[in-house]
N, C-alpha and C positions, 0 to 999 in steps of 0.2 A: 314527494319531490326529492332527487336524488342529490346529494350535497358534493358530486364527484368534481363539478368544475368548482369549487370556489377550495376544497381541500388540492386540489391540483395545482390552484394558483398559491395558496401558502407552503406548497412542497417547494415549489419552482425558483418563488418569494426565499423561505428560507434557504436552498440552496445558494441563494448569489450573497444571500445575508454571509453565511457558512466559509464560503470563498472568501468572502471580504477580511473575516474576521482570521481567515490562517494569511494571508498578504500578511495583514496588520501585523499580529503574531511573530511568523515568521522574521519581519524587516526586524521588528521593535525588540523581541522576546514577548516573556507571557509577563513579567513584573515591569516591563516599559512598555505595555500596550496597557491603552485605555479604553472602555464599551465606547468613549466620545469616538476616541481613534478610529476605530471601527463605523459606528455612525457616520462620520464623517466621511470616508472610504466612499460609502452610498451616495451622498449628500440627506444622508436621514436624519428625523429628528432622534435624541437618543430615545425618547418615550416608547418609541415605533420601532425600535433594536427590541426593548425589553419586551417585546408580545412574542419572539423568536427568542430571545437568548436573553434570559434577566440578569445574569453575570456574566463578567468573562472566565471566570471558571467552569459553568456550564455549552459557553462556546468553545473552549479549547476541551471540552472532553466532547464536542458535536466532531474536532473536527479529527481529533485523535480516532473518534471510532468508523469515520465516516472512511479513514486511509484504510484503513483495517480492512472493511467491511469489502469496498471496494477490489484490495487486492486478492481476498478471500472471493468474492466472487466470478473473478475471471479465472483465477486456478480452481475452482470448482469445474469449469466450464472446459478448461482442460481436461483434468481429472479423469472427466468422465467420458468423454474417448480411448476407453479401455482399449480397443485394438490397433490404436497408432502405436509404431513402435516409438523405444524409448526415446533415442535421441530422436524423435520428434515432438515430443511431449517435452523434454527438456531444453530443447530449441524454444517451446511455446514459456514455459516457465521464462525464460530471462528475457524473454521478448517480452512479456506480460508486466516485469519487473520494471523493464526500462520503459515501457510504457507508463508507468505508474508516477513514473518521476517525470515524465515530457509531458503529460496532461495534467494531472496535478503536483506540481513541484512544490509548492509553499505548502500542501498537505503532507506532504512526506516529508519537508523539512520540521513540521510543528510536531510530526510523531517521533521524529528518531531525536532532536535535539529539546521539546519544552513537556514532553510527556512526564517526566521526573515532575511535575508541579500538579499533578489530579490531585484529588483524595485520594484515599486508600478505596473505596469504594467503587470510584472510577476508573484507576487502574484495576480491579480485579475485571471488569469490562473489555478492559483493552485488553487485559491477558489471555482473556477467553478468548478471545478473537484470534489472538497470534498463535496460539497452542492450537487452535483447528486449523490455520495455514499449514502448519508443523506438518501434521497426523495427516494434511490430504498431500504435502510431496511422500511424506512417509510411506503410505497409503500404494502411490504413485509406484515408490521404489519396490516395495511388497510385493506387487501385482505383478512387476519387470520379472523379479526372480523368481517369485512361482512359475513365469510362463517362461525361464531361462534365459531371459534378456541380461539378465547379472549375476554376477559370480555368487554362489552361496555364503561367502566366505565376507560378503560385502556387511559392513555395519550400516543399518540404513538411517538408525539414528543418527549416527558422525556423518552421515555422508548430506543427507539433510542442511547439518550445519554447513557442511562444505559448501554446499548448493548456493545457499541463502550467505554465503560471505562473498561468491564469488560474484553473484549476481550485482551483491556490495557494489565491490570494488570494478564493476564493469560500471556501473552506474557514476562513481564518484571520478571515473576514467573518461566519461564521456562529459559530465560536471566540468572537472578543468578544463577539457578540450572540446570544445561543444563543437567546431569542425571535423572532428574524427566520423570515419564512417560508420552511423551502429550497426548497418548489415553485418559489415566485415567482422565487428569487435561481437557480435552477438554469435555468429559462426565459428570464430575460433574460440570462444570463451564455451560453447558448446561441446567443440570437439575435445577441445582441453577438459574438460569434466567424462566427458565419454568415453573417451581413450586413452588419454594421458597423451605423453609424448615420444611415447617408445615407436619404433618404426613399425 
Protein backbone atom coordinates (compact mmCIF):
# COMPACT_ATOMS: atom_id res chain seq x y z
CA UNK A 1 0.00 0.00 0.00
CA UNK A 2 1.49 3.26 -1.09
CA UNK A 3 1.99 5.72 1.85
CA UNK A 4 1.86 8.84 -0.86
CA UNK A 5 -1.37 10.41 0.40
CA UNK A 6 -0.78 10.55 4.20
CA UNK A 7 3.16 11.87 3.55
CA UNK A 8 1.51 14.48 1.15
CA UNK A 9 -0.82 15.43 3.95
CA UNK A 10 2.34 15.99 6.51
CA UNK A 11 4.17 18.03 3.71
CA UNK A 12 1.15 20.20 3.18
CA UNK A 13 0.66 19.97 7.29
CA UNK A 14 4.16 21.05 7.86
CA UNK A 15 4.23 23.62 5.42
CA UNK A 16 1.40 25.95 7.12
CA UNK A 17 3.05 24.75 10.44
CA UNK A 18 6.48 26.43 8.62
CA UNK A 19 4.61 29.63 7.60
CA UNK A 20 3.13 30.08 10.98
CA UNK A 21 6.40 29.76 12.64
CA UNK A 22 8.41 32.51 10.27
CA UNK A 23 4.88 35.06 11.02
CA UNK A 24 5.78 34.22 14.57
CA UNK A 25 9.45 34.82 13.93
CA UNK A 26 9.37 37.46 11.95
CA UNK A 27 6.70 39.92 14.12
CA UNK A 28 8.36 38.60 17.71
CA UNK A 29 12.27 37.91 16.60
CA UNK A 30 13.76 34.25 17.12
CA UNK A 31 14.57 35.08 21.40
CA UNK A 32 10.79 36.64 21.61
CA UNK A 33 8.99 33.98 19.86
CA UNK A 34 7.86 30.91 21.69
CA UNK A 35 6.98 26.95 19.99
CA UNK A 36 3.39 28.11 22.27
CA UNK A 37 3.53 31.33 20.04
CA UNK A 38 3.70 29.48 17.03
CA UNK A 39 1.08 26.70 18.36
CA UNK A 40 -1.07 29.15 19.02
CA UNK A 41 -0.73 30.97 15.40
CA UNK A 42 -2.60 27.37 14.42
CA UNK A 43 -4.82 27.07 17.30
CA UNK A 44 -2.47 23.81 17.91
CA UNK A 45 -1.96 22.09 20.78
CA UNK A 46 1.87 22.61 21.32
CA UNK A 47 2.29 18.56 21.64
CA UNK A 48 1.19 18.48 17.89
CA UNK A 49 3.93 21.60 16.80
CA UNK A 50 6.60 19.13 18.22
CA UNK A 51 5.86 16.02 15.78
CA UNK A 52 6.82 18.97 12.91
CA UNK A 53 9.37 21.12 14.68
CA UNK A 54 10.43 20.02 18.36
CA UNK A 55 12.32 23.41 18.79
CA UNK A 56 12.27 26.62 17.65
CA UNK A 57 15.65 26.29 16.69
CA UNK A 58 14.77 23.54 14.38
CA UNK A 59 11.93 25.78 12.94
CA UNK A 60 13.88 28.72 12.25
CA UNK A 61 16.45 26.74 10.48
CA UNK A 62 13.16 24.86 8.43
CA UNK A 63 12.32 28.22 7.55
CA UNK A 64 15.81 29.73 6.74
CA UNK A 65 16.37 26.83 4.44
CA UNK A 66 13.04 26.71 2.98
CA UNK A 67 13.79 30.79 1.70
CA UNK A 68 16.88 29.55 0.23
CA UNK A 69 15.84 26.66 -1.31
CA UNK A 70 12.97 28.35 -2.91
CA UNK A 71 14.81 31.20 -4.43
CA UNK A 72 17.40 28.74 -5.68
CA UNK A 73 14.84 26.95 -7.36
CA UNK A 74 13.20 29.54 -9.46
CA UNK A 75 16.58 30.86 -10.69
CA UNK A 76 17.46 27.40 -11.49
CA UNK A 77 14.51 27.48 -13.76
CA UNK A 78 15.78 30.66 -15.23
CA UNK A 79 19.21 29.57 -15.66
CA UNK A 80 18.44 27.04 -17.69
CA UNK A 81 17.04 28.99 -20.53
CA UNK A 82 20.38 29.12 -21.99
CA UNK A 83 19.15 30.88 -25.27
CA UNK A 84 17.11 33.81 -23.72
CA UNK A 85 19.20 36.66 -24.19
CA UNK A 86 20.66 38.40 -21.08
CA UNK A 87 18.60 41.19 -20.32
CA UNK A 88 15.88 38.71 -20.40
CA UNK A 89 17.27 36.30 -17.98
CA UNK A 90 17.99 39.29 -15.79
CA UNK A 91 14.62 40.83 -16.24
CA UNK A 92 13.59 37.19 -14.84
CA UNK A 93 16.20 37.33 -11.89
CA UNK A 94 14.72 40.57 -10.22
CA UNK A 95 11.34 39.65 -11.11
CA UNK A 96 12.05 36.17 -9.35
CA UNK A 97 13.65 38.18 -6.34
CA UNK A 98 10.72 40.50 -5.85
CA UNK A 99 8.57 37.74 -6.16
CA UNK A 100 10.22 35.99 -3.22
CA UNK A 101 9.55 38.81 -0.99
CA UNK A 102 5.45 39.23 -2.25
CA UNK A 103 4.72 35.55 -1.65
CA UNK A 104 6.67 34.76 1.09
CA UNK A 105 7.74 38.08 2.96
CA UNK A 106 7.99 36.90 6.70
CA UNK A 107 10.46 34.04 5.05
CA UNK A 108 12.70 36.43 3.67
CA UNK A 109 12.45 38.61 6.54
CA UNK A 110 13.44 35.38 9.15
CA UNK A 111 16.51 34.77 6.71
CA UNK A 112 18.02 38.18 6.11
CA UNK A 113 17.33 39.51 9.81
CA UNK A 114 17.29 36.05 12.62
CA UNK A 115 19.54 33.89 10.48
CA UNK A 116 22.68 35.11 12.82
CA UNK A 117 20.80 32.62 15.64
CA UNK A 118 21.39 28.66 13.80
CA UNK A 119 24.03 26.72 15.06
CA UNK A 120 27.07 26.65 13.42
CA UNK A 121 25.87 23.45 11.81
CA UNK A 122 22.88 25.01 10.41
CA UNK A 123 24.22 27.88 9.11
CA UNK A 124 26.78 25.80 7.14
CA UNK A 125 23.23 24.68 5.30
CA UNK A 126 22.19 27.76 4.66
CA UNK A 127 25.49 28.82 3.21
CA UNK A 128 25.42 25.97 0.88
CA UNK A 129 22.32 27.10 -0.37
CA UNK A 130 23.30 30.80 -1.06
CA UNK A 131 26.92 29.92 -2.53
CA UNK A 132 24.81 27.83 -5.23
CA UNK A 133 22.35 31.04 -5.91
CA UNK A 134 25.83 32.66 -6.33
CA UNK A 135 27.49 30.21 -8.95
CA UNK A 136 24.00 29.72 -10.87
CA UNK A 137 23.77 33.97 -11.64
CA UNK A 138 27.49 33.43 -11.98
CA UNK A 139 27.04 30.75 -14.15
CA UNK A 140 24.22 32.96 -15.88
CA UNK A 141 26.89 35.90 -16.52
CA UNK A 142 29.68 33.07 -17.82
CA UNK A 143 27.54 31.74 -20.42
CA UNK A 144 26.46 35.78 -21.50
CA UNK A 145 30.25 36.39 -22.29
CA UNK A 146 31.17 33.33 -23.99
CA UNK A 147 28.34 33.71 -26.29
CA UNK A 148 29.43 37.77 -26.32
CA UNK A 149 26.36 39.23 -24.65
CA UNK A 150 29.18 40.89 -22.11
CA UNK A 151 32.20 42.72 -22.29
CA UNK A 152 35.16 40.33 -21.45
CA UNK A 153 36.50 42.72 -19.28
CA UNK A 154 33.29 42.24 -17.00
CA UNK A 155 34.20 40.76 -13.35
CA UNK A 156 31.33 38.32 -13.10
CA UNK A 157 32.14 37.75 -9.53
CA UNK A 158 31.59 41.64 -8.53
CA UNK A 159 28.91 41.87 -10.83
CA UNK A 160 26.99 38.97 -9.16
CA UNK A 161 27.11 41.10 -6.07
CA UNK A 162 25.92 44.09 -7.95
CA UNK A 163 23.11 41.89 -9.12
CA UNK A 164 21.96 40.58 -5.87
CA UNK A 165 22.33 44.41 -3.95
CA UNK A 166 20.42 45.83 -6.58
CA UNK A 167 17.71 43.47 -6.68
CA UNK A 168 18.11 44.42 -2.52
CA UNK A 169 17.37 47.56 -2.76
CA UNK A 170 14.44 47.23 -5.54
CA UNK A 171 12.86 45.07 -2.96
CA UNK A 172 13.38 47.22 0.14
CA UNK A 173 12.08 50.23 -2.41
CA UNK A 174 9.06 48.57 -3.11
CA UNK A 175 8.91 47.51 1.09
CA UNK A 176 8.41 51.37 1.94
CA UNK A 177 6.30 52.06 -0.86
CA UNK A 178 4.27 49.15 -1.53
CA UNK A 179 2.20 51.49 -4.10
CA UNK A 180 4.91 51.99 -6.41
CA UNK A 181 4.69 50.10 -9.72
CA UNK A 182 7.02 46.83 -9.71
CA UNK A 183 6.54 46.53 -13.54
CA UNK A 184 8.05 49.95 -13.94
CA UNK A 185 10.70 49.58 -10.84
CA UNK A 186 11.66 46.05 -12.27
CA UNK A 187 12.25 47.43 -15.81
CA UNK A 188 14.33 50.30 -15.08
CA UNK A 189 16.36 48.41 -12.26
CA UNK A 190 17.02 46.10 -15.32
CA UNK A 191 17.96 48.48 -17.77
CA UNK A 192 20.07 50.25 -15.03
CA UNK A 193 22.14 46.91 -14.52
CA UNK A 194 22.19 46.29 -18.47
CA UNK A 195 23.22 49.34 -19.72
CA UNK A 196 24.03 51.67 -17.36
CA UNK A 197 22.95 55.20 -17.88
CA UNK A 198 25.13 56.44 -20.59
CA UNK A 199 23.00 57.33 -23.78
Amino acid sequence: MSNRPSTDKYSRRRLEILMAAASVIAEKGFHGCRTQDIADRLNLKQASLYYYFPTKESALEAVCIYAVEESTNRLRQITQNTGAPLADQIHAVIHAYLHDLDTHRDCMIVLAEQRRYLGQDQQVAVRAQRREYRALLEQMLEDARAEGQLSADIDCQLAVRALIDLCHCAALRLQRNPGHDATYIIDQYCRLFCKGIER
